[in-house]
C-alpha positions as CSV (number, residue, x, y, z in Angstrom):
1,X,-12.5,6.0,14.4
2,X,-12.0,8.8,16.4
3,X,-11.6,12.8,15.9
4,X,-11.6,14.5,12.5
5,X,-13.2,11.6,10.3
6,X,-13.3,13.7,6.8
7,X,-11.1,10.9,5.3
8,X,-13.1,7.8,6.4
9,X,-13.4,6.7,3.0
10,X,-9.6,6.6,2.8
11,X,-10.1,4.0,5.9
12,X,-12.2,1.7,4.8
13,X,-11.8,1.3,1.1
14,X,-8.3,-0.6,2.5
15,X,-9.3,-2.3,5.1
16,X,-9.7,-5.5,3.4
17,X,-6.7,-5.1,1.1
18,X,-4.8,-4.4,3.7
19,X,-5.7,-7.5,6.6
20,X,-5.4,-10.1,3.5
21,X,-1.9,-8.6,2.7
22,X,-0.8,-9.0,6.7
23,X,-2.8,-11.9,7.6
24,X,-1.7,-14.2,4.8
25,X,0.8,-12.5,2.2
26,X,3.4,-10.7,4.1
27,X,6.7,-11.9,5.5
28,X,6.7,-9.0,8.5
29,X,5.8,-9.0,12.2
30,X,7.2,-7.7,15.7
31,X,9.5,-9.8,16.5
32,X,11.0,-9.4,12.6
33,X,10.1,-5.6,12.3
34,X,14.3,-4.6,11.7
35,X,15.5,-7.5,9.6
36,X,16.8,-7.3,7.1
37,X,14.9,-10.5,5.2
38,X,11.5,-8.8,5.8
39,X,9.0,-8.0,3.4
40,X,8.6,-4.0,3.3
41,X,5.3,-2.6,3.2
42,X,4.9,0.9,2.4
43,X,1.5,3.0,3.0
44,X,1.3,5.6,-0.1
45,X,-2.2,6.6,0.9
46,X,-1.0,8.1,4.0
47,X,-4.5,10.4,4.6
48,X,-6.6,7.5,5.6
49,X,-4.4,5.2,8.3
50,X,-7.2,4.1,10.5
51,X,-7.4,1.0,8.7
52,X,-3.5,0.7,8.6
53,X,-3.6,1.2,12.6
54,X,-6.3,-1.2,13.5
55,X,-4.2,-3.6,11.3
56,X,-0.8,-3.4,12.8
57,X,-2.4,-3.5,16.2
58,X,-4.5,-6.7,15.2
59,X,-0.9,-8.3,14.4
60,X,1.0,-6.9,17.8
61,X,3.2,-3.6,16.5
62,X,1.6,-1.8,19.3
63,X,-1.5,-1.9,21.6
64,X,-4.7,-2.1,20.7
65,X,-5.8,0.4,23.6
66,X,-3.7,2.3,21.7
67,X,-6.2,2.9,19.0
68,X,-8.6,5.4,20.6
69,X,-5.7,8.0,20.8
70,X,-5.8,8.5,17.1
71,X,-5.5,12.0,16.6
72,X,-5.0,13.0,19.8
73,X,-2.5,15.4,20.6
74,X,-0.1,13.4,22.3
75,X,-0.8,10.3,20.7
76,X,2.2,8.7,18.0
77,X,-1.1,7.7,16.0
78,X,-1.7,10.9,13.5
79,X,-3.6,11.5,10.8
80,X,-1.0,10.4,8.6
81,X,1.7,7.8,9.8
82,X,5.1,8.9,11.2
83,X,7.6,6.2,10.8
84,X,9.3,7.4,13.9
85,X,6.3,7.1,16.1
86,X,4.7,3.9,14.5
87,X,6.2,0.8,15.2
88,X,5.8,-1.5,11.8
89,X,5.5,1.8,9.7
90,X,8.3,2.1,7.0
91,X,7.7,5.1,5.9
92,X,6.1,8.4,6.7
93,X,3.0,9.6,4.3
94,X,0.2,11.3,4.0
95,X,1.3,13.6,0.6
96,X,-0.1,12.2,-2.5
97,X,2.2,10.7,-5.0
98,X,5.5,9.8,-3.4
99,X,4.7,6.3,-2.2
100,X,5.5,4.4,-5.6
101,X,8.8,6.5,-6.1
102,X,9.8,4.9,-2.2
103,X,8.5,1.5,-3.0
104,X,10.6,2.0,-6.6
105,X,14.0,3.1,-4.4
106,X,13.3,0.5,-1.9
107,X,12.9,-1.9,-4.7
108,X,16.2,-1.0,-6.7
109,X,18.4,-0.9,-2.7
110,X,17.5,-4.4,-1.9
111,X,18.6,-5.2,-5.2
112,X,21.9,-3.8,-5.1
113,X,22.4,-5.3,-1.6
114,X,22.1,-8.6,-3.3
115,X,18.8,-9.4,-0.9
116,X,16.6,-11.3,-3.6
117,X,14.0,-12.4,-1.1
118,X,11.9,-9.5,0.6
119,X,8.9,-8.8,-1.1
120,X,8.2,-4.5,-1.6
121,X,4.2,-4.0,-1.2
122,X,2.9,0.0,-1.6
123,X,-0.8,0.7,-1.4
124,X,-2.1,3.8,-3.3
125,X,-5.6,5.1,-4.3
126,X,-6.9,5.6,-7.5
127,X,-6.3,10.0,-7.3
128,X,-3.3,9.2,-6.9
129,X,-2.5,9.1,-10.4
130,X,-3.5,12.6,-10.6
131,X,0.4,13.3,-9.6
132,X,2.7,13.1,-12.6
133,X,5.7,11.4,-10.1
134,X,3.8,8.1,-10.3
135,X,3.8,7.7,-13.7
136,X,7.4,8.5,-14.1
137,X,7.7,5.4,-11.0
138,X,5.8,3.0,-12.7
139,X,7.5,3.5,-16.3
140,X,10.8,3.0,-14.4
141,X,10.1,-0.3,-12.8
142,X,8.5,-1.7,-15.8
143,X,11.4,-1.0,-17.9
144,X,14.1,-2.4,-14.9
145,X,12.3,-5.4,-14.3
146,X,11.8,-4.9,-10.9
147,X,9.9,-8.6,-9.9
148,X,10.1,-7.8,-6.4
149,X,7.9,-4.7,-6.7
150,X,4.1,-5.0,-6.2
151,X,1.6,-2.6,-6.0
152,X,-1.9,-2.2,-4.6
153,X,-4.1,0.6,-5.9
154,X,-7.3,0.9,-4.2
155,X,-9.8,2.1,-6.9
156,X,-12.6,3.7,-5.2
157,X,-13.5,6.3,-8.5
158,X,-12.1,9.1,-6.5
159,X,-9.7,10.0,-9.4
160,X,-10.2,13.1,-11.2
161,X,-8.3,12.0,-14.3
162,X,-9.2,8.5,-13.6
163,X,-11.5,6.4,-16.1
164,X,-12.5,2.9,-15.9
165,X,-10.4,0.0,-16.2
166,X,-7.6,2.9,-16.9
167,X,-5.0,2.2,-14.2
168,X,-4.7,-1.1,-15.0
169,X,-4.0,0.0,-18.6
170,X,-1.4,2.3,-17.4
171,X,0.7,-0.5,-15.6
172,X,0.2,-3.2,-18.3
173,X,1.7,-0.2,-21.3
174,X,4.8,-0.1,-18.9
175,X,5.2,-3.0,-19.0
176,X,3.9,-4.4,-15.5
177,X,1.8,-7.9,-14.7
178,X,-2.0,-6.5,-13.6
179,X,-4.7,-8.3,-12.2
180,X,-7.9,-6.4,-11.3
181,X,-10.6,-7.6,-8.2
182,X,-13.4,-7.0,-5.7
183,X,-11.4,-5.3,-3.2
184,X,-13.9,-6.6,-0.3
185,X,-13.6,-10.4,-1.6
186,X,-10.3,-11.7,0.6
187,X,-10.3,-14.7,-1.5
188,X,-9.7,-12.9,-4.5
189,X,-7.4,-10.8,-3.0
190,X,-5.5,-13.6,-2.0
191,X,-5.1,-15.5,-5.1
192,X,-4.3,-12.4,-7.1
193,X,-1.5,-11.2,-4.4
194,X,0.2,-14.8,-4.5
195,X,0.0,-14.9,-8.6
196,X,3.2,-15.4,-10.1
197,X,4.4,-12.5,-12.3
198,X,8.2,-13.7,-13.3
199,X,10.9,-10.8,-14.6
200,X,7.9,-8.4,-13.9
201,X,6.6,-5.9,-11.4
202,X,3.0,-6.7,-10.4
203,X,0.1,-4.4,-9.9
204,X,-3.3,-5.2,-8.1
205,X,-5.6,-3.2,-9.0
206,X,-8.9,-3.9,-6.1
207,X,-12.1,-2.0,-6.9
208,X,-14.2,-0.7,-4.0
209,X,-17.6,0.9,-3.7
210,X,-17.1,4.9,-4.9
211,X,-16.1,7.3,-2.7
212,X,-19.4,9.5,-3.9
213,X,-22.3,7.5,-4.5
C-alpha cells in the first residue's frame, strides 16, 4: 500500500473474503466484464479498496504495475473506486451505507429483465450498519425474496452500534439465510458462499481480528 494508509484496516480485513469470492465463487472476469450473464459484484466498503485492487489485478482487469499508482494524482486507482476509471468495478463507493440499497436495485433489474442466472455479491463492514439506509435494504430484500442477493459483511468490531453476533440477528429477523465464519479461513469461506439458501437472500457474516486491539 501506498500513500495515505489511515484506512489499512479497511484493506486487509477483506482481503480474504474478497480472493475466495473471485478465485472460486464468482462468474466475472475480463473477457466477460460487460455481459450481460455476469455475476455483479459491488464494493460497499468503498474507503478501503487496496485489497479490491490487488484482487482485480490478480485476475487481469488491469495491470498489476498498475498498483503502485494508488493514490496518485493521475492514477484511475483512488482512495475509493470510480467505476469509470476501474475496469471490473460496478459501481463507484466509498460513502457508507449505499452499497446494499445498489446490490438491492441491481437485484430487483435483473429480475425484471427476466435474467435468473447472475449472482449480486456486495461487501460491507460491520459500521456500516450505523446508517439507517441499510436496514431499510435488508428488510426489503427479505420480504421480496430476492435469492439472487448475497451479502458479505466484514465484521471487524468497528461498529459503534454494533454488538456481538448482532448483524447476523438483524438479517435472519428479516427474514434472510445467515451463516457466520473466520473471515481469514478460505475454506470456510468457501463452503458458506456456495451454501444453498432457496427463495431467500443470503448473508455472510466473516469475523476478522478488531480494528482496535
Amino acid at each position: 500500500m501506498t500513500g495515505d494508509e489511515k484506512h489499512t484496516p479497511a484493506a486487509t480485513s477483506t482481503l480474504d473474503a474478497l480472493w475466495v469470492l473471485y478465485d472460486r465463487v464468482l462468474k466475472v472476469g475480463p473477457a466477460a466484464a460487460d455481459a450481460p450473464e455476469r455475476d455483479r459484484f459491488l464494493l460497499s466498503k468503498g474507503h478501503g479498496p487496496m485489497a479490491y485492487y490487488a484482487v482485480l489485478a490478480a485476475k487481469g482487469f488491469f495491470p498489476v504495475e498498475l498498483l503502485s499508482s494508488f493514490g496518485s494524482y493521475d492514477s484511475p486507482l483512488g482512495h475509493h473506486p470510480d467505476r469509470l476509471l476501474v475496469p471490473g468495478a460496478e459501481i463507484g463507493s466509498g460513502s457508507l451505507g449505499h452499497g446494499l440499497p445498489l446490490a438491492v436495485g441491481t437485484a430487483l433489474g435483473l429480475r425484471a429483465q427476466g435474467l435468473d442466472a447472475p449472482a449480486v455479491w456486495v461487501l460491507l463492514g460491520d459500521a456500516e450498519f450505523d446508517e439507517g439506509s441499510n436496514h431499510e435494504a435488508l428488510a426489503f430484500a427479505g420480504a421480496y425474496g430476492l435469492e439472487r442477493l448475497h451479502a458479505v459483511v466484514i465484521d471487524n468490531s468497528s461498529a459503534t452500534h454494533g454488538w456481538s453476533g448482532g448483524i447476523a440477528s438483524r438479517f435472519a429477523g428479516a427474514g434472510w439465510s445467515t451463516a457466520s465464519v473466520n473471515g481469514r479461513d478460505h475454506e470456510e469461506l468457501y463452503r458458506a458462499y456456495t451454501a444453498p439458501h432457496p427463495g431467500r437472500p443470503y448473508v455472510v457474516v466473516a469475523r476478522t481480528e478488531p480494528k482496535y486491539s
